[in-house]
TIDOKE-960155 format. One record per atom (N, C-alpha, C): residue in three letters; atom name; x, y, z. Coordinates in nm, 2 decimals. Example, Ala and Ser with C-alpha at 12.3 -4.5 7.8 and 13.67 -1.06 7.14 Angstrom:
2
resn: ALA, name: N, px: 1.32, py: -0.57, pz: 0.78
resn: ALA, name: CA, px: 1.23, py: -0.45, pz: 0.78
resn: ALA, name: C, px: 1.32, py: -0.33, pz: 0.78
resn: SER, name: N, px: 1.28, py: -0.22, pz: 0.71
resn: SER, name: CA, px: 1.37, py: -0.11, pz: 0.71
resn: SER, name: C, px: 1.29, py: 0.00, pz: 0.79
END
This chain:
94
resn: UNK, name: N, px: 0.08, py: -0.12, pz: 0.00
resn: UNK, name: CA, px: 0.00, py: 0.00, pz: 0.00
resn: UNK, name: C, px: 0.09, py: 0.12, pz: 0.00
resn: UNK, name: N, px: 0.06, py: 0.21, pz: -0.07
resn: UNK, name: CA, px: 0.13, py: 0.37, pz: -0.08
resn: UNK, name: C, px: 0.04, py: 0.46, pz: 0.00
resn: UNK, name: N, px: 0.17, py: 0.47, pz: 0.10
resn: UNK, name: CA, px: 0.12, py: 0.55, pz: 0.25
resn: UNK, name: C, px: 0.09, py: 0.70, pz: 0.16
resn: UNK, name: N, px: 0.12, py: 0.78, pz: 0.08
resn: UNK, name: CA, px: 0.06, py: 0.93, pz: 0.07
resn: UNK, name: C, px: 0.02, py: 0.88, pz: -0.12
resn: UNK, name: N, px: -0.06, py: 0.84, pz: -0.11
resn: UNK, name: CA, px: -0.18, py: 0.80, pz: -0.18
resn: UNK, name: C, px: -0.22, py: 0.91, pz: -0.28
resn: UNK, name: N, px: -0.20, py: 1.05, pz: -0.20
resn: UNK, name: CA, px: -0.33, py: 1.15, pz: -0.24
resn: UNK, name: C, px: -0.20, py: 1.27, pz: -0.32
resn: UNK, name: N, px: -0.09, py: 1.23, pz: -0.33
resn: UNK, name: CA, px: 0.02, py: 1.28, pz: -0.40
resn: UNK, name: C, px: 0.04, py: 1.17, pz: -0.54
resn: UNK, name: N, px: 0.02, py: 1.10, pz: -0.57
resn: UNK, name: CA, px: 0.06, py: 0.99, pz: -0.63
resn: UNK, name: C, px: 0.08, py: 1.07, pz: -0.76
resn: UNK, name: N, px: -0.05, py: 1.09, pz: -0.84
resn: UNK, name: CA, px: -0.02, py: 1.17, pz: -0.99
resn: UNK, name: C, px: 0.08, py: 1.29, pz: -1.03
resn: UNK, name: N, px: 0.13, py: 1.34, pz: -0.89
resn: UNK, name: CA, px: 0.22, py: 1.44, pz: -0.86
resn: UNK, name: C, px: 0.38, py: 1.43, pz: -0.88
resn: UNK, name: N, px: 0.40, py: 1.28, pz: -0.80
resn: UNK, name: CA, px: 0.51, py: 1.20, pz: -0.77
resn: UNK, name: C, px: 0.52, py: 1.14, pz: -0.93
resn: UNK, name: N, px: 0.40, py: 1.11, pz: -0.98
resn: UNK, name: CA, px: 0.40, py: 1.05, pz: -1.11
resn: UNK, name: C, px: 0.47, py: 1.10, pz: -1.21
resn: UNK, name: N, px: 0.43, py: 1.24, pz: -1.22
resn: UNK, name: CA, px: 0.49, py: 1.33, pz: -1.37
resn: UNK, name: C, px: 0.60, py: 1.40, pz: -1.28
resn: UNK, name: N, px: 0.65, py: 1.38, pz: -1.12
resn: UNK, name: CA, px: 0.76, py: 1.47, pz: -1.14
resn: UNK, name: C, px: 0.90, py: 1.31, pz: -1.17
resn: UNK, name: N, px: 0.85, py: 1.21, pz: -1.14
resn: UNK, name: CA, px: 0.91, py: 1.10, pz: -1.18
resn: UNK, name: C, px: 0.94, py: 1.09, pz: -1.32
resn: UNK, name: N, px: 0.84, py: 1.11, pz: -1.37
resn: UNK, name: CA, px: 0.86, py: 1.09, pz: -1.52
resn: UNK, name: C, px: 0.94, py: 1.24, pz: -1.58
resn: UNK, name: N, px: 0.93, py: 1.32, pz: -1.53
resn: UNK, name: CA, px: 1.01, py: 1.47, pz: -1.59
resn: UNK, name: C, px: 1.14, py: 1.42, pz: -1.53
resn: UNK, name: N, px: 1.23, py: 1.38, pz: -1.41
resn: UNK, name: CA, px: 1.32, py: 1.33, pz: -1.42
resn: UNK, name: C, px: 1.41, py: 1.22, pz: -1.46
resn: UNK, name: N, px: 1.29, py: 1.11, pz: -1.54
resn: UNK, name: CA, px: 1.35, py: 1.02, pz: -1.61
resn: UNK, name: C, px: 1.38, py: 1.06, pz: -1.75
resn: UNK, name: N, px: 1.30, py: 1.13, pz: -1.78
resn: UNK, name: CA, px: 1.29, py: 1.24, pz: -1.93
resn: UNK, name: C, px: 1.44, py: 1.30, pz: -1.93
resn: UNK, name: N, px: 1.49, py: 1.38, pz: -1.80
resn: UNK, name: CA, px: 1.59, py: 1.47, pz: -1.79
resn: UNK, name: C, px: 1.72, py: 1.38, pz: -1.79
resn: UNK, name: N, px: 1.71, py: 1.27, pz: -1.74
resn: UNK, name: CA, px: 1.85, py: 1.15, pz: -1.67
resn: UNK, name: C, px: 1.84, py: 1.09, pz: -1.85
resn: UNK, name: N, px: 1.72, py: 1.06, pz: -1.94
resn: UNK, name: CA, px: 1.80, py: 1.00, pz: -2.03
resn: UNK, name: C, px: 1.81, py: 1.08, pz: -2.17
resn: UNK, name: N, px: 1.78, py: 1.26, pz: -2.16
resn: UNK, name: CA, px: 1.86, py: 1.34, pz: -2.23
resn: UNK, name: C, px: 1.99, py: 1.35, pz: -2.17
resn: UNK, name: N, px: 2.01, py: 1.38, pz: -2.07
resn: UNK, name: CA, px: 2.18, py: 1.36, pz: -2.01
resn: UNK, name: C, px: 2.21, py: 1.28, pz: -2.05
resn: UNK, name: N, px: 2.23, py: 1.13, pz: -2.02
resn: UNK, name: CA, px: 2.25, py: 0.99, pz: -2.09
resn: UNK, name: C, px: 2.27, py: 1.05, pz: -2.28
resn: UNK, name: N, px: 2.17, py: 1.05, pz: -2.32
resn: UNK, name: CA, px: 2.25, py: 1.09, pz: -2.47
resn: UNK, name: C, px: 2.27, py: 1.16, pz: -2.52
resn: UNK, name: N, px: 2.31, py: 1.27, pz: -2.43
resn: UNK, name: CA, px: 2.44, py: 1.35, pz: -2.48
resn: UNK, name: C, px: 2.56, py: 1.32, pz: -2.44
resn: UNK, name: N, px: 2.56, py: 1.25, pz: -2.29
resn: UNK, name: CA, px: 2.71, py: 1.17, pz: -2.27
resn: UNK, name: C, px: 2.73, py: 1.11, pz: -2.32
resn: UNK, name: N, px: 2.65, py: 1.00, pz: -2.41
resn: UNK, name: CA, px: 2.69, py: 0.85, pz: -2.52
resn: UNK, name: C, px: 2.78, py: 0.98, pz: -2.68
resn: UNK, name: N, px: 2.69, py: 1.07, pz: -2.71
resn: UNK, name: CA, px: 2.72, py: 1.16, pz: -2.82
resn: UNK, name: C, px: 2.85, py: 1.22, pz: -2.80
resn: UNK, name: N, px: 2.87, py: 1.24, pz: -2.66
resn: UNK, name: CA, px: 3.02, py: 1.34, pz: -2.66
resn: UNK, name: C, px: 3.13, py: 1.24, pz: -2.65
resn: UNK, name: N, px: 3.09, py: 1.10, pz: -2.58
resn: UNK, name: CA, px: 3.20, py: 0.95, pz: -2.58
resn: UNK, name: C, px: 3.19, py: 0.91, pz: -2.79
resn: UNK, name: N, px: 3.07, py: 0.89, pz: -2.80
resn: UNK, name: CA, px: 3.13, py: 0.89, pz: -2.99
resn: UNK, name: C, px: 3.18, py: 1.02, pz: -3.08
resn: UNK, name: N, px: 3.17, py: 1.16, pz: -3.07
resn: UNK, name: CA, px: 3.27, py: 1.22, pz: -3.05
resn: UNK, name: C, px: 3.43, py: 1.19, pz: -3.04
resn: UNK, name: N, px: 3.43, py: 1.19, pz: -2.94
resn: UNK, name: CA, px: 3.59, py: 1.18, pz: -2.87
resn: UNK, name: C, px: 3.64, py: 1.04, pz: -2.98
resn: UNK, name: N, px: 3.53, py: 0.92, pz: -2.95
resn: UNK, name: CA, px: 3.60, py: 0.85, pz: -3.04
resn: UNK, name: C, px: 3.68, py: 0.86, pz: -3.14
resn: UNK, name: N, px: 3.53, py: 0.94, pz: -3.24
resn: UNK, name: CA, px: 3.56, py: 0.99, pz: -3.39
resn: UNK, name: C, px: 3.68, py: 1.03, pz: -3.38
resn: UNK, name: N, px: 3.72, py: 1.16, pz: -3.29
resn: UNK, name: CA, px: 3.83, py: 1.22, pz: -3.28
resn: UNK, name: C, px: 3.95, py: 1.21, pz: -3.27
resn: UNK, name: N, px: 3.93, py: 1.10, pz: -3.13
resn: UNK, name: CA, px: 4.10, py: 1.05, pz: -3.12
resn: UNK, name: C, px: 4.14, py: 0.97, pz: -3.22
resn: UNK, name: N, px: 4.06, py: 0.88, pz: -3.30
resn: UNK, name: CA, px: 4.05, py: 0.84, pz: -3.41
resn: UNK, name: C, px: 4.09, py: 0.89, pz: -3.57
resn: UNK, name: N, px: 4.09, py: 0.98, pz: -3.52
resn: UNK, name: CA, px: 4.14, py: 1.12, pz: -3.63
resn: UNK, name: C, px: 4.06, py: 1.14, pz: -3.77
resn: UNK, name: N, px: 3.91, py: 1.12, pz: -3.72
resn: UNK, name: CA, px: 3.80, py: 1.09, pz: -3.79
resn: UNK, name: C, px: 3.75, py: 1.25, pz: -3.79
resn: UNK, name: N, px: 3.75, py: 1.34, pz: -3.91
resn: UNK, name: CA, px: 3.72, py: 1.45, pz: -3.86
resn: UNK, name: C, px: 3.53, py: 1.43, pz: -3.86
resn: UNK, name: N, px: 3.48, py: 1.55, pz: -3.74
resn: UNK, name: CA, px: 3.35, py: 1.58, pz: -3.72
resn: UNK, name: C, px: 3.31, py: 1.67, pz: -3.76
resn: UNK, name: N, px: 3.19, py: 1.64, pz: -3.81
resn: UNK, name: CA, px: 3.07, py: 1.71, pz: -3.92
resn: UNK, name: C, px: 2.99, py: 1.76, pz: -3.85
resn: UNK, name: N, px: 2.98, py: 1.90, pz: -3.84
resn: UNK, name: CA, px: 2.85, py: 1.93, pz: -3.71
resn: UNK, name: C, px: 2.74, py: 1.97, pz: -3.83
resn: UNK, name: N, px: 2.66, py: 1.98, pz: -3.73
resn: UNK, name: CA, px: 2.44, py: 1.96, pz: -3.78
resn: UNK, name: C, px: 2.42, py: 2.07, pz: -3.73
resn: UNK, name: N, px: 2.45, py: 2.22, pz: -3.82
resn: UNK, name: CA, px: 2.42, py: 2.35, pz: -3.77
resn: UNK, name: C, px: 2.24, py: 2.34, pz: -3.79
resn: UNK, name: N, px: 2.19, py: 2.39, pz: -3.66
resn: UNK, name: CA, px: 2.09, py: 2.45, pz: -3.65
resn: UNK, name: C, px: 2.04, py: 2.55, pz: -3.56
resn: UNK, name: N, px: 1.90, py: 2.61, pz: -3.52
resn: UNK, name: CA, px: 1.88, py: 2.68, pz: -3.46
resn: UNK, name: C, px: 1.86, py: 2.65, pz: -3.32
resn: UNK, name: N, px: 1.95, py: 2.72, pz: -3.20
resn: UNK, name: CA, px: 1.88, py: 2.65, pz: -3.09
resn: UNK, name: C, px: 1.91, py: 2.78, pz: -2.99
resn: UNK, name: N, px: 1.75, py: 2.78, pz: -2.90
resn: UNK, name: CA, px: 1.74, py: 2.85, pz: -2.79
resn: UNK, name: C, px: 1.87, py: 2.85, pz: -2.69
resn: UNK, name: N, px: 1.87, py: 2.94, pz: -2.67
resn: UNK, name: CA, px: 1.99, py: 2.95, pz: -2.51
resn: UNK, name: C, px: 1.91, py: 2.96, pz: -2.41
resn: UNK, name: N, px: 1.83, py: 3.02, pz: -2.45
resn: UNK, name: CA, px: 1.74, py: 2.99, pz: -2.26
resn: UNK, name: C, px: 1.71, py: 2.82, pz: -2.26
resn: UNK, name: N, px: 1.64, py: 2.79, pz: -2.34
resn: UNK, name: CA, px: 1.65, py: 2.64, pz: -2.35
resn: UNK, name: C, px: 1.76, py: 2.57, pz: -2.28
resn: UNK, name: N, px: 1.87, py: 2.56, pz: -2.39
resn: UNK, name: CA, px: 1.96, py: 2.49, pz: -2.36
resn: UNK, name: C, px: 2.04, py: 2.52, pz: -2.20
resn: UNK, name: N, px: 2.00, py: 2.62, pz: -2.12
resn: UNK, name: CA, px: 2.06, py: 2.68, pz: -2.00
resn: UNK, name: C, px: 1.93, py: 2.60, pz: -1.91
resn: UNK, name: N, px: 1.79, py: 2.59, pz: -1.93
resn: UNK, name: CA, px: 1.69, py: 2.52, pz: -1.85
resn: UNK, name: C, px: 1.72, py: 2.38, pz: -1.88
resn: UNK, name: N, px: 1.73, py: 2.32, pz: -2.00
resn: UNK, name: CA, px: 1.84, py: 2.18, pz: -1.98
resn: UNK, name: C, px: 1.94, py: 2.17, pz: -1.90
resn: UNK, name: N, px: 2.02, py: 2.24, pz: -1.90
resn: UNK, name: CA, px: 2.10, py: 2.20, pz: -1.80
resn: UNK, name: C, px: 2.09, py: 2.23, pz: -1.62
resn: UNK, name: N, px: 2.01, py: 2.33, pz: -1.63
resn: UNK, name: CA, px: 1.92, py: 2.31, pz: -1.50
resn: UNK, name: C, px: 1.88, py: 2.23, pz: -1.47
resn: UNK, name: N, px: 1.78, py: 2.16, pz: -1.55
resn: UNK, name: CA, px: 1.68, py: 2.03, pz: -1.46
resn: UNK, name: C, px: 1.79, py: 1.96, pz: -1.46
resn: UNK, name: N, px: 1.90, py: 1.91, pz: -1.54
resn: UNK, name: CA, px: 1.99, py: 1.79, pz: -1.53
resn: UNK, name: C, px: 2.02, py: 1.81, pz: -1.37
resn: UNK, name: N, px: 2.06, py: 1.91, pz: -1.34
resn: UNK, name: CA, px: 2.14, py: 1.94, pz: -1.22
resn: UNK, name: C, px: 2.03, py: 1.91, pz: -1.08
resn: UNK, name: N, px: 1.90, py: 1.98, pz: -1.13
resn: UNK, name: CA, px: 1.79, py: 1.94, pz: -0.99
resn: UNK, name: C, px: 1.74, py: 1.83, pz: -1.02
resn: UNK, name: N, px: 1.73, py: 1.73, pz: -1.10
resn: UNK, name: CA, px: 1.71, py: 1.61, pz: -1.09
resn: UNK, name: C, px: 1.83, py: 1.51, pz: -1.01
resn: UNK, name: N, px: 1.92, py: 1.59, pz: -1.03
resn: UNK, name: CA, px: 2.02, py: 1.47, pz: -0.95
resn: UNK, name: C, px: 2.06, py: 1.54, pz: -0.79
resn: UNK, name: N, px: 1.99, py: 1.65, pz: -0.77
resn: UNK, name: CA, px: 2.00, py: 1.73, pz: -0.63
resn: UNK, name: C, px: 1.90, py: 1.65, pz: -0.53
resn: UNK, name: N, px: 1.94, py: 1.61, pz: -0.39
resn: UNK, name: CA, px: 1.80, py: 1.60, pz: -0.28
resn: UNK, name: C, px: 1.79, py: 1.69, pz: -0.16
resn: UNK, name: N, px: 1.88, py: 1.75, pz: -0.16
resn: UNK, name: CA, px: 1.89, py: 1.84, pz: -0.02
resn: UNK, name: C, px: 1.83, py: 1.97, pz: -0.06
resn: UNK, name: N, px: 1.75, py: 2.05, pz: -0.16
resn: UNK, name: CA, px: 1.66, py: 2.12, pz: -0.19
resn: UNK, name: C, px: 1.73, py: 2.25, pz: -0.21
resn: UNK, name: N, px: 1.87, py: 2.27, pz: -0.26
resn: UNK, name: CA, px: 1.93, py: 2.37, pz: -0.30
resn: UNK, name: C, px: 1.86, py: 2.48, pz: -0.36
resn: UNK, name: N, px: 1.85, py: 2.55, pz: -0.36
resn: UNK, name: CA, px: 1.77, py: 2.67, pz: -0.46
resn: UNK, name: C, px: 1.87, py: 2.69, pz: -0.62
resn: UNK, name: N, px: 1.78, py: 2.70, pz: -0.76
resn: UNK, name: CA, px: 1.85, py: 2.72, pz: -0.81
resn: UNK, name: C, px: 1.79, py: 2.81, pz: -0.91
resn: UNK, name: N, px: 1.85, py: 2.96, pz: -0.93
resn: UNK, name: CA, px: 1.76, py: 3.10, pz: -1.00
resn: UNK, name: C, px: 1.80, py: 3.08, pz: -1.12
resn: UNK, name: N, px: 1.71, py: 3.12, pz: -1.22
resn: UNK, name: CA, px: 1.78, py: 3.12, pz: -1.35
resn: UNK, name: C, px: 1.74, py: 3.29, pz: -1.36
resn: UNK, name: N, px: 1.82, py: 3.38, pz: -1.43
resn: UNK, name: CA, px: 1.78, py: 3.48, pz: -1.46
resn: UNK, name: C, px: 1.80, py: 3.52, pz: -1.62
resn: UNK, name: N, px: 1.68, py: 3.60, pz: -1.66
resn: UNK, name: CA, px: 1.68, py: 3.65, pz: -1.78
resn: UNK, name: C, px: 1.80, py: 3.68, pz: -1.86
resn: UNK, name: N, px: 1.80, py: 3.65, pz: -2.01
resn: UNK, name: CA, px: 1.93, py: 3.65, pz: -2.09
resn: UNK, name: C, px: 1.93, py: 3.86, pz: -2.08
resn: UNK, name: N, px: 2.02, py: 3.87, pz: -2.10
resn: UNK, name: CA, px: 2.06, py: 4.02, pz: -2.05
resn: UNK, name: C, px: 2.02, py: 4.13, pz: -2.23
resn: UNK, name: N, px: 1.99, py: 4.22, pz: -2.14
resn: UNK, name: CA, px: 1.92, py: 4.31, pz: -2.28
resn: UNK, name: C, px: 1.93, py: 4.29, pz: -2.37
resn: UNK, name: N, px: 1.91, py: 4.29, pz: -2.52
resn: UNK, name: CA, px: 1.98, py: 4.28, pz: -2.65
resn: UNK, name: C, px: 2.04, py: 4.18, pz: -2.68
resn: UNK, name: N, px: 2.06, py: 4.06, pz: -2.56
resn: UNK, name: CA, px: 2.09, py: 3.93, pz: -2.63
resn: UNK, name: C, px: 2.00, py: 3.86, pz: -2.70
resn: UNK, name: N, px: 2.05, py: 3.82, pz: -2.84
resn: UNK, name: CA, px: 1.95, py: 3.69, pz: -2.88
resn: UNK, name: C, px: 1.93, py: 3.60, pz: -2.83
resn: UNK, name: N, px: 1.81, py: 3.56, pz: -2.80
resn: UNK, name: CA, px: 1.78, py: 3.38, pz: -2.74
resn: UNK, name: C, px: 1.80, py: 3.30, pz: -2.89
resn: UNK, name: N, px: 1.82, py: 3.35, pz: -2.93
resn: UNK, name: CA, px: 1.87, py: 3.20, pz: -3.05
resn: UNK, name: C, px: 2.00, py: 3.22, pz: -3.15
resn: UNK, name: N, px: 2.05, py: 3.12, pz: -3.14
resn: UNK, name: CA, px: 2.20, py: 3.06, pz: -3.21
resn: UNK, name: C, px: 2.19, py: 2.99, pz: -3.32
resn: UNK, name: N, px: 2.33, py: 2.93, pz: -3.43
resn: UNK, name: CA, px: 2.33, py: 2.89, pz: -3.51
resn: UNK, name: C, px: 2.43, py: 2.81, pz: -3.49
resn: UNK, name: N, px: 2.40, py: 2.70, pz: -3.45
resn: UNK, name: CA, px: 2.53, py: 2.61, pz: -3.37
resn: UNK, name: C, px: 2.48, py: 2.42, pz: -3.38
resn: UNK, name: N, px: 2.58, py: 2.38, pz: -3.32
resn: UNK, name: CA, px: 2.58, py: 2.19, pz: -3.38
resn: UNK, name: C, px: 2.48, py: 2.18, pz: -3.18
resn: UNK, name: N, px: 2.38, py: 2.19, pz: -3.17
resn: UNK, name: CA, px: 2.33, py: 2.11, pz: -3.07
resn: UNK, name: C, px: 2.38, py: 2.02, pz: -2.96
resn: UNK, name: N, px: 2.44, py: 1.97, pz: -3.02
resn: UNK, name: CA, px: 2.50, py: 1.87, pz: -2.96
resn: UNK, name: C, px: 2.61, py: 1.91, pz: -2.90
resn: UNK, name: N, px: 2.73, py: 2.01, pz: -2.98
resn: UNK, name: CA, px: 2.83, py: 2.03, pz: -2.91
resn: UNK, name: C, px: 2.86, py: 2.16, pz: -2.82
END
């Protein structure tokens, strides 16, 4: 029996948003190990320019970090600074 019962669906999606977050980290660490391979390899790498958010990519690496936190650290993100673009022309991956 599940002693707090009346949390369950809560526990549910924040379960599932940290398994979401553990296996984008997971494949980006398999992508930066094939990487390296290609590299030391002396295999040159082909990057996949596309468009990608910075706020985005900065709240990814956030949840990575509070999904693997339990002692309830606080963690602020603050707005990208005047005049910066939120979007780039870059390989995603790297």
């Amino acid at each position: 029996m599940i002693e707090d019962s009346e949390n369950l669906p809560e526990n549910i999606v924040e379960t599932l948003h940290i398994c979401k977050v553990n296996t984008s980290f997971m494949t980006m660490a398999i992508n930066r190990t094939v990487d390296f391979t290609k590299s030391a390899s002396n295999v040159s790498l082909q990057p996949k320019k596309e468009t990608v958010s910075v706020s985005t990519a900065i709240l990814w690496a956030v949840d990575c970090v509070r999904s693997s936190m339990h002692n309830g650290i606080s963690i602020q993100i603050e707005e990208l600074a005047a005049g910066m673009c939120d979007y780039v022309v870059t390989d995603k991956h790297w």
